[in-house]
N, C-alpha and C positions, 0 to 999 in steps of 0.2 A: 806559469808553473811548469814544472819538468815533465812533461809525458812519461818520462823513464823509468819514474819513482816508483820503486818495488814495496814502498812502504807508504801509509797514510799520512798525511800531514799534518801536524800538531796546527787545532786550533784555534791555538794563540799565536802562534809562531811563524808558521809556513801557511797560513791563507793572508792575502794579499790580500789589504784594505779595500783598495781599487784605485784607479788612476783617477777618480771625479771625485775623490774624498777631498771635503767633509759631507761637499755639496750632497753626492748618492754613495753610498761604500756597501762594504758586505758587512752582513750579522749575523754572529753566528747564535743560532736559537739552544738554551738549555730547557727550558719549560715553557710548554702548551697552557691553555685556563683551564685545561681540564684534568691538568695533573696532580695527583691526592700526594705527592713526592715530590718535595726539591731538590733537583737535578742540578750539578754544578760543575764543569769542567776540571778533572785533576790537572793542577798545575804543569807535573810532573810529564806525566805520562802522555796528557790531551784525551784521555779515554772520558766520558762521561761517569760521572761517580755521584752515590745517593749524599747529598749534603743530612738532610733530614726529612720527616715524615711530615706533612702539614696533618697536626693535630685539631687543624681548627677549621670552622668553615669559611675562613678568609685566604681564598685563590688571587693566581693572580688574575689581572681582567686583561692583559696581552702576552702577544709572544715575550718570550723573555730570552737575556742574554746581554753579549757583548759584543765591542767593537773588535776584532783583531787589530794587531801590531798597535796597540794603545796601552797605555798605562796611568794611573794616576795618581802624582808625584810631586814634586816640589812646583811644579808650572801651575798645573791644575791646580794644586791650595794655594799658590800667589793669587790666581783669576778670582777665588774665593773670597779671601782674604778682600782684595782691590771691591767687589762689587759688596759683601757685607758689610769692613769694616770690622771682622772679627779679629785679632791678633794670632798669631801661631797656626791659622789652622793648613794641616797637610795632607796629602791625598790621602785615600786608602789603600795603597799599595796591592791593587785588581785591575785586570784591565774597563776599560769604560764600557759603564752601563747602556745596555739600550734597549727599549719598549718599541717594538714593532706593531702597528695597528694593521689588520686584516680582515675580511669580509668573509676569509673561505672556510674557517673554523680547522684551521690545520691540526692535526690531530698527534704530532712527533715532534719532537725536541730532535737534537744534534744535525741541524739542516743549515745551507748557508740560506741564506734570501739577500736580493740585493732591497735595501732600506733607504729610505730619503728622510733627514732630520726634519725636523717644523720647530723643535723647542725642546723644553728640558725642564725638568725637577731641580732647584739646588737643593740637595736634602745636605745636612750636618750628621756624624754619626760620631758621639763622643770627641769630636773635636777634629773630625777625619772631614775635608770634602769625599761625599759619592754621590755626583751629580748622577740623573738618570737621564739618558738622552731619550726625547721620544719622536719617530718613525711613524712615517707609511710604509708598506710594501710599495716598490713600483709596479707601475699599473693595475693597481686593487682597484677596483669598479665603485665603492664604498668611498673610499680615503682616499686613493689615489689624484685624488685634484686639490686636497689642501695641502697648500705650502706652507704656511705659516701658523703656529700653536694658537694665535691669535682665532682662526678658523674652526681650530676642534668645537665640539658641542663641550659646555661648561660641565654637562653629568659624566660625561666619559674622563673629563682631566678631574674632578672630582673622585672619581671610585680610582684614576690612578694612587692619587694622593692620599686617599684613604687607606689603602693597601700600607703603602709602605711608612704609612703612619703607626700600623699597627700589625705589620705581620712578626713582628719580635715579640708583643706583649705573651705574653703566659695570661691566661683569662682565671682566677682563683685564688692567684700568689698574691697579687697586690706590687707584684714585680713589673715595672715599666722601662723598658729600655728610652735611654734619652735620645730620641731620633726626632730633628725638628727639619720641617721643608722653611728655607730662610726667605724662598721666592721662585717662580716659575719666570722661563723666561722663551722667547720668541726664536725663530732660526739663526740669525744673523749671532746673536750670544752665545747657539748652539754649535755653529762651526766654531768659532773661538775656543771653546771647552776641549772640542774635536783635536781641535788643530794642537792645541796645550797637550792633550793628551799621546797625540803623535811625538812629540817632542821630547816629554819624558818618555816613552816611551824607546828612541834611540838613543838618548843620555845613560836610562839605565842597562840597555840591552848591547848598545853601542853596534846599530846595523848603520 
């Protein structure tokens, strides 16, 4: 990065993945588990902006965010596509998700941390791949020794999954978003997604 830079650096944009991606990269954190507000990067600007209020008592249960310089796009729904079997589906046009797991109970969104994959979420969202990559912190005293999703404890990838099974529903309407997880998957799939999403990611930005 430019030590010169008289201005902040858009965190999609200008924070560098890192040189050991997909293996360890950077994440950039929008929400904490203890935050009553979903926080979402503006596109535009890179400032942190209120998406919406969490109305309900379903948080999330890790850091939350994204991968910088990723995108996911035409690659990313091919990978989808290839490992479901479903026809037409395309990314969701955000950069790549990612769940950071940590011991220290960080309390701030808009932080980088450096992150190490283990696995991933394939979730479906109306016909959109939005895989969720899931992370350790490095050297977290807790997680920091698994490498592979394979490793997690079955309750912690559970309350992932639970999450994002149902942080869309409205609880009274009878309104269900159709958001389905098509399968969980281990590191080595997780860099693949990684690596897809690096790609569209210069196809559409064109760096």
């Amino acid at each position: 990065m430019n030590e010169n830079l008289k201005y902040m650096l858009h965190p999609w944009h200008g924070v560098d993945i890192g040189e050991n991606a997909p293996e360890m990269l950077t994440a950039f954190i929008e929400i904490v588990p203890n935050d009553g507000v979903k926080y979402e990067v503006d596109k535009k600007s890179g400032w942190i902006k209120v998406d919406r209020p969490q109305l309900f008592s379903n948080i999330v249960p890790a850091l939350y965010g994204f991968i910088p310089q990723t995108f996911c796009d035409v690659e990313v729904g091919k990978f989808c596509t290839e490992k479901t079997g479903r026809p037409d589906i395309k990314g969701d046009q955000d950069p790549m998700d990612i769940l950071v797991l940590e011991e220290k109970n960080i309390q701030n969104g808009g932080i980088l941390i450096q992150a190490i994959p283990i696995g991933g979420i394939r979730m479906i969202d109306k016909n959109e791949a939005d895989d969720k990559i899931i992370a350790v912190m490095k050297d977290d005293a807790v997680y920091g020794r698994i490498t592979d999703l394979s490793e997690l404890n079955e309750a912690i990838l559970n309350r992932l999954k639970h999450y994002f099974l149902t942080y869309k529903d409205m609880p009274g309407t009878g309104e269900k978003r159709k958001v389905e997880i098509a399968s969980v998957y281990g590191k080595e799939e997780a860099y693949e997604v990684i690596r897809r999403s690096m790609v569209d990611y210069k196809n559409r930005f064109a760096v």
